[in-house]
N, C-alpha and C positions, 0 to 999 in steps of 0.2 A: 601256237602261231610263231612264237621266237625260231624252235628248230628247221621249219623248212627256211626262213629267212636264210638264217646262217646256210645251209646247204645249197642255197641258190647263189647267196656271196660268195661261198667258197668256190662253186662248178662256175661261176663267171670269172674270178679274178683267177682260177687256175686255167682257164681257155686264153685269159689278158695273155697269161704268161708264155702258156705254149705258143700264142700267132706271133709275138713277139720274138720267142726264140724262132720260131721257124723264118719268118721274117728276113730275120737278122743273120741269118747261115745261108740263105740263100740272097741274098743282096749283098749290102755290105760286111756284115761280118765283126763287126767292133766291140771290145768289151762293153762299152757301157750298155749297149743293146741286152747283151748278156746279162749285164747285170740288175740291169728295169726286172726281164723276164724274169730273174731268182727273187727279186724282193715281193714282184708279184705274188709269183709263185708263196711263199712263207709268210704272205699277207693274207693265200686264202684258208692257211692254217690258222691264221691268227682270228680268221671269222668265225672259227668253229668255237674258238676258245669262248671262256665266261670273262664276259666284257662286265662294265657298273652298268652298264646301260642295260642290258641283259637280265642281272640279276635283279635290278629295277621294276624292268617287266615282269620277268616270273614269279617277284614278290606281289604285284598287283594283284598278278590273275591269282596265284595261292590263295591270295586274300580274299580276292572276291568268291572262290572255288569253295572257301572253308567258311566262309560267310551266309553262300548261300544253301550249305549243308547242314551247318545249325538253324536257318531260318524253316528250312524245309523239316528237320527232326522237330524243332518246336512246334512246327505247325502240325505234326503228325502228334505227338505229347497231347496239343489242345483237344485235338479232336478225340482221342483216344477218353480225355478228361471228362470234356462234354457227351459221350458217349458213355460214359461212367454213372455219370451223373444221371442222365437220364433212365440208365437202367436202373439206377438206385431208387429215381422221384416211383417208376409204374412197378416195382417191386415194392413199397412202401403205401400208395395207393390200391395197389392188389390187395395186399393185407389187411389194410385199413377196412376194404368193400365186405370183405370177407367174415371180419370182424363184426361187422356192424350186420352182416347178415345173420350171422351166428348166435348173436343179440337179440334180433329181430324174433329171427326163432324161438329162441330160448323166453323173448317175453311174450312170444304169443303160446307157446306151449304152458308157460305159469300159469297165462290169464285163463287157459282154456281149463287148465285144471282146477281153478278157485271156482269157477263156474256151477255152482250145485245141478247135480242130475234132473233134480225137480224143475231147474228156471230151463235146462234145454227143455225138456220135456211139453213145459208148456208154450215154449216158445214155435214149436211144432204144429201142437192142438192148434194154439191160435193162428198162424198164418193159415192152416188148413178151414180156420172158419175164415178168416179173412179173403182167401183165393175163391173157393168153392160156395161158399152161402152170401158172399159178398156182404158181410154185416160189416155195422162200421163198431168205430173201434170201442165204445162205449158197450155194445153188446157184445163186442169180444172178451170184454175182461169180467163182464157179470158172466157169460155162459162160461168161463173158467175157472172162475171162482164160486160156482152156486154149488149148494148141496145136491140139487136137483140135477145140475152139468156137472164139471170134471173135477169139483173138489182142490181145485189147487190152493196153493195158501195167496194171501193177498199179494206179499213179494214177489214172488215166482209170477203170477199176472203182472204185478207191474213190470219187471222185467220183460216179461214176452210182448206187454205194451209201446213197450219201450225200443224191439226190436224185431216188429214186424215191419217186412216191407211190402206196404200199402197205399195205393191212391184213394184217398177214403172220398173223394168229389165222385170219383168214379163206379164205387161201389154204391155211392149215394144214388147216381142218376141208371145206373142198372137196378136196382130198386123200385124206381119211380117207373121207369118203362114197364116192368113186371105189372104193377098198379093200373096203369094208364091200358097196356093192350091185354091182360086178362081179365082186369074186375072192371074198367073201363070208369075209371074214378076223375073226375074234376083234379087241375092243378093245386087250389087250395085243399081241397081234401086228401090229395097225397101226401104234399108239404105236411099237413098236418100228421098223415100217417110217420110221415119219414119224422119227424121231431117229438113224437111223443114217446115217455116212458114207458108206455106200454106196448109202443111200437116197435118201429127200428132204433130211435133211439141218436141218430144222426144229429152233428149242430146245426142251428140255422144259417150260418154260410153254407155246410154240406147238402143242406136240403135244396137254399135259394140255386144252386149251381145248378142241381140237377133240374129241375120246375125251367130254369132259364134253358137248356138245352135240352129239351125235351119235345115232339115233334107237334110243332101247331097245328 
């Protein structure tokens, strides 16, 4: 802003100078005329020049020029920082998932292999009596443990007891329908089928469920 100022004072007080000279040659004519127009004149050199007022100004705007260059580098610095930072946090949580997957694995691969051949084994048998014969789970683990059935050892049944996935209500009252529309048996007389030892073998909530939904 300072330099056109100056260039504007200089091109005004050097036009002061020249109408004055011209003025004064074509009018009167008098030194001192002459000499307004030269002091003019070397006044609008002197605008060009570095005034305190001048360098007053151009120290301002430096300042605020160089003020707001470092405010704008730090502001680029922070983001740069935070930007850092957060490729640091999902680089550190990448790992971390990674980790703990690899973990995962590794403990479910232990656990599968601590696992005796014999407990999958019958953990097999018995979902396939539990899916297919619909017995409940008390006849599941005698027919896998009898000499007569599959000979498994006691553990290994309870194991497969233990990790069959079964609705034993429902095998219960698929039981009881069997009962009810092929042999054509009384409520109490199924119930009793479904609960006795020698039966199916079901408990008496498993029995009562099925008897309770079963077609009046």
């Amino acid at each position: 802003m300072i330099l056109p100022v100056r260039i504007f004072m200089f091109l005004l007080m050097l036009a002061i100078a020249y109408f004055i000279f011209r003025w004064n040659k074509n009018n009167s004519g008098k030194k001192r005329w002459y000499a307004l127009a030269i002091i003019f004149a070397l006044s609008s050199f002197g605008a060009l020049g570095d005034t305190p007022e001048a360098r007053h100004q151009e120290a301002i705007e430096s300042s605020k020029a160089e003020s707001s260059s470092i405010k704008e580098s730090e502001r680029k610095e922070s983001i740069s920082i935070e930007e850092d930072a957060k490729s640091s946090s999902l680089s550190e949580k990448k790992a971390s998932s990674i980790k703990a997957k690899q973990s995962s694995t590794k403990s479910s691969e232990n656990s599968s292999k601590k696992i005796p051949r014999e407990y999958i084994s019958a953990l097999i048998k018995g979902q396939e009596y539990a899916d297919s014969m619909y017995m409940s789970k008390k006849a599941v683990y005698n027919q896998l443990t009898s000499d007569y059935g599959e000979k498994f050892s006691s553990d290994a049944a309870n194991y497969a007891i233990a990790n069959i996935k079964a609705n034993w209500n429902k095998n219960a009252l698929h039981k009881a329908k069997e009962y009810q529309e092929e042999q054509n048996m009384s409520p109490d007389a199924i119930y009793d089928q479904l609960t006795s030892d020698y039966g199916e073998q079901f408990t008496p909530d498993e029995a009562n469920y099925a008897i309770q939904h079963l077609k009046k």
